[in-house]
Structures are given as C-alpha cells and as structure tokens.
C-alpha positions in Angstrom: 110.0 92.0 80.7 108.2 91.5 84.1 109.2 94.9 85.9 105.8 95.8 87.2 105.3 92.3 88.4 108.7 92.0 89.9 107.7 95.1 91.7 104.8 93.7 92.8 106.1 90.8 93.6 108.5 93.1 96.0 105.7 94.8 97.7 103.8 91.7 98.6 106.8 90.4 100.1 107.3 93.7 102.2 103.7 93.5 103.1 103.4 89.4 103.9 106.4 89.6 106.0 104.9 92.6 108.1 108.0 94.9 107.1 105.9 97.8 106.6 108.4 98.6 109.1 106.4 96.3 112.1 109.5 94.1 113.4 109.9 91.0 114.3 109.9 90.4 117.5 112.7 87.9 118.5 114.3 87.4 122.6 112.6 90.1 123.4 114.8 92.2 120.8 112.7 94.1 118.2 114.4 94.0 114.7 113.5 94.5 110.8 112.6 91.4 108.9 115.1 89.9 106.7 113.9 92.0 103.4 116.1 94.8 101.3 115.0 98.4 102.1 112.7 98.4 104.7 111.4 100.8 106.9 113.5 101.2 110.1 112.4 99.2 113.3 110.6 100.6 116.0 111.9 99.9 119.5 109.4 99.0 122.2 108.5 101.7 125.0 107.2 101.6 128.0 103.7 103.1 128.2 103.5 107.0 126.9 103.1 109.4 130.1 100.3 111.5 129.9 100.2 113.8 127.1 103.7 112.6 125.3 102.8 110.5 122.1 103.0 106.5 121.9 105.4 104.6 119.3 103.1 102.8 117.1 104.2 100.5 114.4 103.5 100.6 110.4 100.6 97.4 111.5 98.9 99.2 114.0 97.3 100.9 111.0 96.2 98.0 109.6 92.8 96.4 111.1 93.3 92.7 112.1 91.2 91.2 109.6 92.7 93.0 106.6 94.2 90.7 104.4 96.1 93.4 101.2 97.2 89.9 99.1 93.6 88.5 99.0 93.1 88.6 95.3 96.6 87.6 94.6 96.6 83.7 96.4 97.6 81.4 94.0 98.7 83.6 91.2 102.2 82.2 89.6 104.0 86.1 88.9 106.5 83.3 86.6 104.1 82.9 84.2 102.7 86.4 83.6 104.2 89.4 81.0 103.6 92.9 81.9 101.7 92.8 78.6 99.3 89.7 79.8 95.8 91.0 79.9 95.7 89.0 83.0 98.6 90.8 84.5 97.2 94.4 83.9 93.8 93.6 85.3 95.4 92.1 88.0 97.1 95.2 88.8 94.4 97.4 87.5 92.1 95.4 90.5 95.2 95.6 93.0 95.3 99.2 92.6 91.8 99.5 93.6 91.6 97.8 96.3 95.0 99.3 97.9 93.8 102.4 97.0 90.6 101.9 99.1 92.3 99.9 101.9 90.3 100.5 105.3 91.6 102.2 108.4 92.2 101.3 112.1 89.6 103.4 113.3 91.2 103.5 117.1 94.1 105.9 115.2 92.0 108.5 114.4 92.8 111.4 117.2 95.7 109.4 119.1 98.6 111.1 120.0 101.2 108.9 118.2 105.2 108.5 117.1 105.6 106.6 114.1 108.9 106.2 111.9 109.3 105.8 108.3 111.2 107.7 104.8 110.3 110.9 103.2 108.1 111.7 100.1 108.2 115.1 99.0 104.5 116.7 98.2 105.4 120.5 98.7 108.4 123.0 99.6 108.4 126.3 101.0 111.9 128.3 100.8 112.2 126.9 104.8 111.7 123.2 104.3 108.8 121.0 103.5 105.5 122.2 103.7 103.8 118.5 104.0 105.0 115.1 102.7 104.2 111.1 102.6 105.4 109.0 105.2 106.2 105.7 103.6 106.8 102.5 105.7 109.9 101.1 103.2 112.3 102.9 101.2 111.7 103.6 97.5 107.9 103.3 97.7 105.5 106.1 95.7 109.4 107.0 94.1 110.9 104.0 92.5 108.2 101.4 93.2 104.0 101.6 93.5 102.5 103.1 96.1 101.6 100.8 98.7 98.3 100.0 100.5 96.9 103.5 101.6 96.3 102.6 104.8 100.2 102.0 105.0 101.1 105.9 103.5 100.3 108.8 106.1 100.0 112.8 104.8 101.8 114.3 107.2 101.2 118.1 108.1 103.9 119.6 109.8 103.9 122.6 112.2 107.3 123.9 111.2 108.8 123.5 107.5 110.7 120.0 107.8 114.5 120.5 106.4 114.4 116.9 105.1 115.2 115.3 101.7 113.4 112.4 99.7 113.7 109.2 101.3 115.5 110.4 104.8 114.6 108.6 107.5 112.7 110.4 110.2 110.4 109.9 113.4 107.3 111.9 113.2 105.2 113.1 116.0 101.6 114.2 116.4 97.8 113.8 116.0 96.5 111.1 113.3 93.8 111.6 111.7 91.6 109.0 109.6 91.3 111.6 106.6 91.6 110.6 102.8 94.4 112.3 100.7 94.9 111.9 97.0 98.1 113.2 95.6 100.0 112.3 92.3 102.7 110.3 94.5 99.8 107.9 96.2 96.4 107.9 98.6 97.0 107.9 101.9 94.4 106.8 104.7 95.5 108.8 107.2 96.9 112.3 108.2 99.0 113.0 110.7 99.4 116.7 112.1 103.1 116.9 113.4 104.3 118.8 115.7 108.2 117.6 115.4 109.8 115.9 112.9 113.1 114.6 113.7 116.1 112.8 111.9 115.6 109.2 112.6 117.9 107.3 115.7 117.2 103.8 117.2 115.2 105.4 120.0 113.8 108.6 119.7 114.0 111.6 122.0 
C-alpha cells in the first residue's frame, strides 16, 4: 500500500501546478488548473477603492523564491512503500519543512479577500467561532495538511453558519501570526469581518 505517498503525490501536484487555488491565467480568462478538487478560482478585480479589501490569490502568500517540493526532485513515489524507511523520513522531513514554510511578509496588515473551503476548529451554539481556510478541498480532513503558509486561521467577527469543506470568500485583516492546532499550522491569521458563501465574484 502507498496511501500516504499517493497522497503526497496529490498535494505536490496541487502545489506544482499552482492550484492552491492561484488560476491559470488563459485569454485573459482566469480559471482553475486542470486538477480534481481544487480550490475555487479567483476572478481578477480592478484595483480595491480605498478602505474595501483586495482579492488576493492562494500564491500571493507564498514568497517568490519558495520552492515547497525542494527535497522531493528526483524521488520515484513508484518505487517507495509506506513502510520504506526512506518513505517515512521523507515525510517525517516534508512535514518539517511545510510545517515551517515562510511567509509573504507584505501580507501581514493588508486588507485582503481571499477564497477557499472550510475546516472546523471551534463552534459556538451560533456558528463557528474560528476555522482553517484551506486552498483545495479535503486538505487537514481527508489528506495532510498542506504548506502552512498555504492554511490561514481565520477569526471571525460574527459566528460563521458554515459546514466543513463549504466554500466561502473571507474578508479582513491578515496577520503573519503562527497557529498550531490538531488539524494543521497555519502561517497566517486572518481577522474577518464577513464571511460569505462562495459565488464567481464576490459582493
């Protein structure tokens, strides 16, 4: 059995064909990479009037020069078992440095809109009390976390009357703060003001 591999196998796809949900950009049309159960796109916008918060994408929170697949060029996932010593100290390493992924430091205190699915960290009797933003479905729930410069703790003002893995446009202050939960590490924090059920364009 290779189901850890396979999964990782997944994730670098998602995250080498910049579907973390970053869209290609094709005619002048923005739309999701060819790849099962990712994020959903984000359309372009003109620039954000003064005081309204600017769509970003999933690899505006990635600095340039970060490459997440460094230590895994060249490895053959074919030949590995989950039991391979090699295998788990491949992941064990992977883990690491995804846990540890660095930050765009020209995030911290922008006024941003960013979409992506639901991971459920606490509930009040109104609605959600704070959550993971996740750039592709399944991801902290059914598969690893990802890079934790790609997850974003999101605080929201009012209780958010969403379910796991609903898709949803999030808007508010990001924040280059560290948060360690039993569902992943995220890089960044984002203090919402509105969280809204996820359209092609948002309000």
């Amino acid at each position: 059995m290779r189901a850890w591999l396979t999964a990782l196998a997944l994730m670098a796809a998602l995250v080498l064909s910049s579907a973390l949900p970053a869209a290609a950009q094709t005619g002048g049309v923005v739309r999701p990479p060819v790849v099962p159960s990712t994020a959903p796109s984000t359309p372009p916008s003109p620039a954000a009037k003064p005081g309204a918060p600017r769509t970003i994408t999933w690899e505006d929170l990635t600095p340039r020069d970060w490459d997440p697949m460094k230590d895994l060029r060249g490895l053959d996932f074919g030949i590995l078992q989950d039991s391979d010593p090699r295998a788990q100290a491949m992941l064990r390493r992977l883990r690491e440095v995804w846990d540890n992924a660095p930050t765009n430091p020209r995030m911290d205190g922008q006024l941003v809109r960013l979409p992506g699915f639901v991971v459920p960290l606490e509930e009040g009797k109104d609605g959600l009390l704070e959550f993971l933003l996740v750039p592709y479905f399944g991801a902290c729930i059914h598969t690893p976390p990802p890079p934790a410069n790609q997850i974003v703790h999101v605080l929201p003002r009012n209780a958010a009357k969403f379910r796991s893995m609903e898709t949803v446009w999030v808007s508010g202050t990001m924040r280059t703060v560290r948060t360690d939960s039993l569902m992943g590490v995220a890089s960044y924090r984002l203090e919402a003001t509105t969280v809204e059920a996820y359209t092609e364009k948002p309000r």
